[in-house]
C-alpha positions in Angstrom: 0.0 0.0 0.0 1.2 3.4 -0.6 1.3 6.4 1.4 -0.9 8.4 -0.7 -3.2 5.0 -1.1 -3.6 4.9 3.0 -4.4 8.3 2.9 -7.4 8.0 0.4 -8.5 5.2 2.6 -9.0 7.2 5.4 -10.9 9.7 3.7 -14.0 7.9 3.5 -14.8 7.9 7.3 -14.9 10.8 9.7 -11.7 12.3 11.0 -11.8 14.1 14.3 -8.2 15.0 13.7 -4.8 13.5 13.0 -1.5 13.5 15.3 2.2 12.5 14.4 4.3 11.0 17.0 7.6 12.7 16.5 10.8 12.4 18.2 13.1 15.0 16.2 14.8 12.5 13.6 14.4 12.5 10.1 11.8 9.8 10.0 9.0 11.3 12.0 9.5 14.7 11.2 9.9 13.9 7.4 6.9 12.4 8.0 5.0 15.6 9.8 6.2 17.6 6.5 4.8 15.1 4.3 1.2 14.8 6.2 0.8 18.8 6.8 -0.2 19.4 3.2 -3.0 17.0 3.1 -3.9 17.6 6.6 -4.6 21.4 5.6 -6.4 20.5 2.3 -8.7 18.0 3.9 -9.5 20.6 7.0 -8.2 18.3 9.4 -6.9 19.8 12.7 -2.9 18.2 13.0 -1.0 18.0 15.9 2.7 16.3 17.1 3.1 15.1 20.1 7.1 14.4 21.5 7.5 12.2 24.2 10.7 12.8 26.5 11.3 9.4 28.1 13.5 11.3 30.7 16.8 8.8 30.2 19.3 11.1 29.3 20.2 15.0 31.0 20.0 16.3 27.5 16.5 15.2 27.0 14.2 17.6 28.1 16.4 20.0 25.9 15.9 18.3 22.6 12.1 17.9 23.1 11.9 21.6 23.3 14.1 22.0 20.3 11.6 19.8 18.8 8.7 21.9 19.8 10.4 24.7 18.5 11.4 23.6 14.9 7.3 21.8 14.4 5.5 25.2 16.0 7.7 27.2 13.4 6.6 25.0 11.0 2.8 25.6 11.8 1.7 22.2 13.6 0.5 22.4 17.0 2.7 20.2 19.5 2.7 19.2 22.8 5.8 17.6 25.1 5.1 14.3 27.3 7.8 13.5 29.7 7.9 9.7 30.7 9.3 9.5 34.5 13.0 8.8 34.7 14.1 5.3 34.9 17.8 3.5 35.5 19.4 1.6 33.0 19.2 -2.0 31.6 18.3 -4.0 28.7 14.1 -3.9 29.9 15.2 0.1 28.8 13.8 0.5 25.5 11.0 -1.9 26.4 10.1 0.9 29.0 11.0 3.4 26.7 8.4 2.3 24.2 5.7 1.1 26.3 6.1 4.6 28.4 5.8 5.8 24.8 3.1 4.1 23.4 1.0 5.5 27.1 1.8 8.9 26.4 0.6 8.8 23.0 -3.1 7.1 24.5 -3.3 9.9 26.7 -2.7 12.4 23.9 -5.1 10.9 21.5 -7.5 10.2 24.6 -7.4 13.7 25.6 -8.0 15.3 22.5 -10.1 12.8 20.6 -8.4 12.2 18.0 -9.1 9.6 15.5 -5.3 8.6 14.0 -1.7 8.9 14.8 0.6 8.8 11.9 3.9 6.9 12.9 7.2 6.9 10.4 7.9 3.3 10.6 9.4 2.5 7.5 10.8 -0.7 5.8 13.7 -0.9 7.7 11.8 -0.8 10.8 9.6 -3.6 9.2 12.6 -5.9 8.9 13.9 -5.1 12.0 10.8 -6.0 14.1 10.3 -8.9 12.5 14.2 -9.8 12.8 13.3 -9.2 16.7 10.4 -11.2 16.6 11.5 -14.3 15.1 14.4 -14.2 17.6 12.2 -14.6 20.2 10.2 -16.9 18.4 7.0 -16.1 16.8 4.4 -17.7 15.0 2.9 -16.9 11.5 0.6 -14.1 13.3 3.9 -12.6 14.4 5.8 -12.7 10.8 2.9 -10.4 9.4 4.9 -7.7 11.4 3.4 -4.3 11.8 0.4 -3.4 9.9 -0.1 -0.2 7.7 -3.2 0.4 9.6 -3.8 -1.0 13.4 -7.0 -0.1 15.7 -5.6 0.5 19.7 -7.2 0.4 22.7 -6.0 2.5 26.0 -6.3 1.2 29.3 -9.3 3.6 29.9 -11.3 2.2 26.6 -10.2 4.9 24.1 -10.0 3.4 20.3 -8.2 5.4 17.7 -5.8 3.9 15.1 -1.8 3.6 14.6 -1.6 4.8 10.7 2.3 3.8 9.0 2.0 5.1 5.7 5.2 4.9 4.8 5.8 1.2 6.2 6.5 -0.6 2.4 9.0 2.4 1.7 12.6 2.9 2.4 13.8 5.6 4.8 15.3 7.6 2.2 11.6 8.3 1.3 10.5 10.1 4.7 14.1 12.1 4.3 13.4 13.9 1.7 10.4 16.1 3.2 12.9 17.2 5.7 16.3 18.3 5.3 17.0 20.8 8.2 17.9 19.9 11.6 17.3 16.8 13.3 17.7 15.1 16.7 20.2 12.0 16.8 19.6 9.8 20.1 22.7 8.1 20.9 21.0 5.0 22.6 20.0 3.9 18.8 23.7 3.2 18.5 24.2 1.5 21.9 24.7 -2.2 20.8 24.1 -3.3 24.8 20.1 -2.9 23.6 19.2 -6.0 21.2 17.0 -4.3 19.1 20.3 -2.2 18.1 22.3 -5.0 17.5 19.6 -6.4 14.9 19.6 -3.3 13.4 23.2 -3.0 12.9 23.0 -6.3 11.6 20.3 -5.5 9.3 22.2 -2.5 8.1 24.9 -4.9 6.7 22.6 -6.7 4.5 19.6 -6.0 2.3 16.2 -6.0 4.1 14.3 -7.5 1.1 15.1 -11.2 1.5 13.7 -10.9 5.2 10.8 -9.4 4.1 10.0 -11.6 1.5 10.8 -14.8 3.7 8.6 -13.5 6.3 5.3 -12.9 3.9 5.8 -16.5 2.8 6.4 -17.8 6.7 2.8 -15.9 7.2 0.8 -17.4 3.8 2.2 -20.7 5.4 0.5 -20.2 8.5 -2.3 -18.8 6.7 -2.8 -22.0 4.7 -2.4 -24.1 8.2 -5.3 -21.6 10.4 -7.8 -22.8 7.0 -7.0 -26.3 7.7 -7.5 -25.9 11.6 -10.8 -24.5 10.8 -13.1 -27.8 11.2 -11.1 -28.2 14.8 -12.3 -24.5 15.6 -15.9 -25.7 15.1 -15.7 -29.0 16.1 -13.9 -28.9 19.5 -13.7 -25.1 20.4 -16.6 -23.6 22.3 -16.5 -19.8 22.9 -18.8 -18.4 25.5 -18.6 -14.8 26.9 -15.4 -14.3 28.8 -14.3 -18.0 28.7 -13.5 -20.9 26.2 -13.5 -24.6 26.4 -11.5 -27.2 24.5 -11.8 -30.6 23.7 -8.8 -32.4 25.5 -8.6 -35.4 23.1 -9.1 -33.4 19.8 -6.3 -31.1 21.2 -4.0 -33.7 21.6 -4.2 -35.5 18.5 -3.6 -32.4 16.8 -0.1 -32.4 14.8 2.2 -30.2 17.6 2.4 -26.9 14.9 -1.1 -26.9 15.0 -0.9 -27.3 18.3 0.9 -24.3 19.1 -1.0 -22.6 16.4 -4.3 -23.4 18.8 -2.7 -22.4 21.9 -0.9 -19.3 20.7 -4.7 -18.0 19.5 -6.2 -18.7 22.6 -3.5 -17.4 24.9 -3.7 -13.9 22.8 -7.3 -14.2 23.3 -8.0 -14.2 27.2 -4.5 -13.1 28.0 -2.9 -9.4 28.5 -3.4 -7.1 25.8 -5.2 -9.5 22.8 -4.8 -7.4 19.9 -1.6 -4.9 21.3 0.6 -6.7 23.4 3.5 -9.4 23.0 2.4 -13.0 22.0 3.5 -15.7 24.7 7.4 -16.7 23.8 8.0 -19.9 22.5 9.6 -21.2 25.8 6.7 -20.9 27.8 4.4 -22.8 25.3 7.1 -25.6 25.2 7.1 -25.9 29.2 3.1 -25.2 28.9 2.2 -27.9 26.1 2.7 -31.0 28.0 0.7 -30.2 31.5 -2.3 -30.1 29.1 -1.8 -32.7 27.7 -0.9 -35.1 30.5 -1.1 -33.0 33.5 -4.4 -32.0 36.1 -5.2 -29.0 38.4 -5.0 -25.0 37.4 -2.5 -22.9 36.0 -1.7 -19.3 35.7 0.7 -18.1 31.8 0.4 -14.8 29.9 -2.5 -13.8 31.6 -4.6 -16.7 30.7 -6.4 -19.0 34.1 -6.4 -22.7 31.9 -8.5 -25.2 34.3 -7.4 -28.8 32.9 -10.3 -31.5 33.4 -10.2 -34.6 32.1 -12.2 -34.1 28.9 -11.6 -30.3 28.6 -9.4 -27.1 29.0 -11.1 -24.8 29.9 -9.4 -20.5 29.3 -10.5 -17.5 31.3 -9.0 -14.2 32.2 -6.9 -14.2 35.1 -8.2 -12.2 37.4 -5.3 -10.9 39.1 -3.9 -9.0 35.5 -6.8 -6.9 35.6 -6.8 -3.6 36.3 -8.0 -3.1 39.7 -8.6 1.0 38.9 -12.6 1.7 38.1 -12.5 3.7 35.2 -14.7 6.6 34.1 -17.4 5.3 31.5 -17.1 7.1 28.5 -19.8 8.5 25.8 -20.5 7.0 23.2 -19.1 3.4 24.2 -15.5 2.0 25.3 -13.2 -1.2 25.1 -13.3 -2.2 28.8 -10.1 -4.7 29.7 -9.1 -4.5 26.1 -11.8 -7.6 25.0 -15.3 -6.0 26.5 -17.3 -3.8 24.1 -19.6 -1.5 26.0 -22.2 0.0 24.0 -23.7 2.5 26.7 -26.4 4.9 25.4 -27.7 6.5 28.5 -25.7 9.4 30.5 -22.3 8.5 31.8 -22.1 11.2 34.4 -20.2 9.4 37.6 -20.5 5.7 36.3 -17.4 3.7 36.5 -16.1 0.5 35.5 -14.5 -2.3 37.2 -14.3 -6.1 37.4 -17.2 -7.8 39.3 -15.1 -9.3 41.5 -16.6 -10.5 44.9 -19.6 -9.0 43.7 -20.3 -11.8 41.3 -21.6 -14.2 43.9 -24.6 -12.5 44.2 -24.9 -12.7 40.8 -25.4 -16.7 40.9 -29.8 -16.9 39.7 -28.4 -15.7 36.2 -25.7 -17.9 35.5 -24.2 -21.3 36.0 -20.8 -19.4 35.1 -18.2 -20.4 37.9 -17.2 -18.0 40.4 -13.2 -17.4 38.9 -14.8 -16.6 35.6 -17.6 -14.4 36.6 -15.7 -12.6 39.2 -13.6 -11.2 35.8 -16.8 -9.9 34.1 -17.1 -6.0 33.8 -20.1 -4.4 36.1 -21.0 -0.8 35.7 -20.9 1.1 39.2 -22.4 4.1 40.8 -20.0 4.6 43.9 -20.1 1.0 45.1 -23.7 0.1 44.0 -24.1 -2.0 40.6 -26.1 -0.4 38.3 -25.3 -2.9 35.3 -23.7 -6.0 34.4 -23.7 -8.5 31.0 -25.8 -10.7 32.5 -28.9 -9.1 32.5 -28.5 -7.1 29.0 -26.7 -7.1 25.1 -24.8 -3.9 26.2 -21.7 -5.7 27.1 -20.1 -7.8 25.0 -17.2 -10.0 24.7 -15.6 -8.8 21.4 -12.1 -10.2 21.2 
């Protein structure tokens, strides 16, 4: 897809305005230059948001550099410092989760509909060079999308847009040739992810790229033939699934994992945003269901193994415990909960059932560590709404 083809696509829905996450190098504010002329022809309000993540003295000087150079430019922008954190290779993983939070706040705050990132190809191959490192599936070798829908922690939805994702850097360049920000710690080969990318640099990003599309077509091919196992020996109920224990095991092991991997990302942390389990847990998880007995806790996923079934739920303990304002017009509650509330929202939060649930019991044969993981809708601490009494709620993932 091309940059100018993404765009067009996002024409036909409503825009409530567009941000670009930009950190003062040549990708993201080539990027801002590129988008500002078709921001200011369609009427849509543009902002860039810089995120100092606070690691380095110089920091919070550079992010006002950066201010300086996109308000001259005639974008709105707006600094959001990360608190400071001490070294180690879980760094950039802080760095871009702290990141990725200060952008949900942004967007959240100003309700905005897309942020426009400068991944390019290079950063394709290099994320996918990371993933397959760790060990990902065929899910995982589809890399980052041009176009992604994320959910905050409160319930926001707005969308990741990487127009430039199929294109080479020297693309985004191009747009912007004047000053630029250079942060040393993408040079520092203690971090892995700059060690791939040095690596990457010595080579030619294309083979990766192509080897990785026919790794995913692969797994593609293998999900179609899993498809009569789905409906045969998979039930999905709301909040929880069941599996049948003997059609799981005489499943080939890839489709095994293939099964596992799904439903892990299903009831786990983060379905659609975060990290897929690694490849070591699955290994050390894989045999205890299919020989073992009792409960288990992995990835955010409570798996109850009974003779004839698995049974997957949310583990209660990764939610959030924070009630959360309901929002208008609806919100993504625990990341896998649609809430379709059309009545005011004026102080109604949102929370887990928890205890709560057991007075729940006339509606429901669910069991208690599954129910007590269902969303309620609160007034202070009196329940004024839960799924079991209406179609508001919904599991969605």
């Amino acid at each position: 897809m091309s940059p100018e083809t993404l765009l067009k696509s996002l024409r036909k829905g409503p825009g409530t305005g567009w941000a670009v996450g930009v950190s003062g190098g040549p990708d993201s504010l080539g990027l801002l230059a590129w988008l500002k002329p078709y921001a200011e022809k369609l009427q849509i309000p543009l902002y860039a948001v810089i995120v100092n993540h606070g690691l380095r003295p110089e920091a919070k000087a550079e992010a006002e550099q950066v201010l300086q150079w996109v308000t001259r430019f005639g974008v709105l922008g707006e600094v959001r410092t990360l608190s400071p954190k001490q070294g180690g290779e879980n760094l950039q993983t802080f760095a871009r989760e702290g990141r990725y939070e200060a952008f949900d706040q942004f967007m959240q705050g100003k309700r905005l509909s897309h942020l426009f990132l400068g991944h390019t190809q290079e950063d394709q191959a290099e994320t996918l060079l990371h993933r397959f490192l760790r060990g990902t599936d065929y899910l995982g070798a589809q890399g980052m999308h041009p176009l992604s829908s994320r959910i905050t922690d409160t319930g926001y939805t707005y969308t990741l847009a990487r127009p430039f994702l199929d294109n080479p850097k020297t693309e985004l360049h191009q747009h912007w040739k004047t000053k630029v920000i250079t942060d040393p710690s993408n040079h520092n080969p203690d971090f892995s992810r700059v060690r791939h990318r040095h690596f990457l640099e010595q080579e030619t990003p294309h083979e990766l790229l192509v080897t990785a599309q026919k790794f995913s077509a692969l797994g593609k091919a293998h999900e179609e033939a899993l498809q009569p196992f789905w409906k045969n020996s998979y039930a999905c109920h709301d909040g929880w699934g069941s599996l049948n224990r003997e059609a799981f095991r005489a499943l080939p092991p890839l489709h095994q994992d293939m099964v596992l991997r799904r439903i892990l990302q299903t009831y786990g942390t983060r379905p659609t945003q975060g990290y897929p389990p690694r490849t070591r847990s699955l290994e050390t998880l894989l045999p205890e269901l299919l020989d073992g007995k009792g409960k288990l806790t992995v990835h955010g996923t409570l798996i109850e193994i009974q003779p004839q079934l698995l049974r997957f739920s949310r583990e209660f303990s990764k939610i959030s415990a924070k009630a959360l304002p309901l929002l208008p017009h609806g919100m993504m509650w625990d990341h896998r909960y649609k809430i379709a509330w059309t009545d005011k929202t004026e102080g109604l939060a949102v929370h887990a059932l928890g205890p709560l649930f057991s007075q729940l019991r006339e509606y429901t044969d669910t069991p208690y560590e599954i129910g007590q993981t269902f969303p309620g809708i609160f007034r202070n601490k009196d329940l004024v709404a839960h799924p079991l009494e209406g179609e508001f709620i919904s599991f969605e993932v």
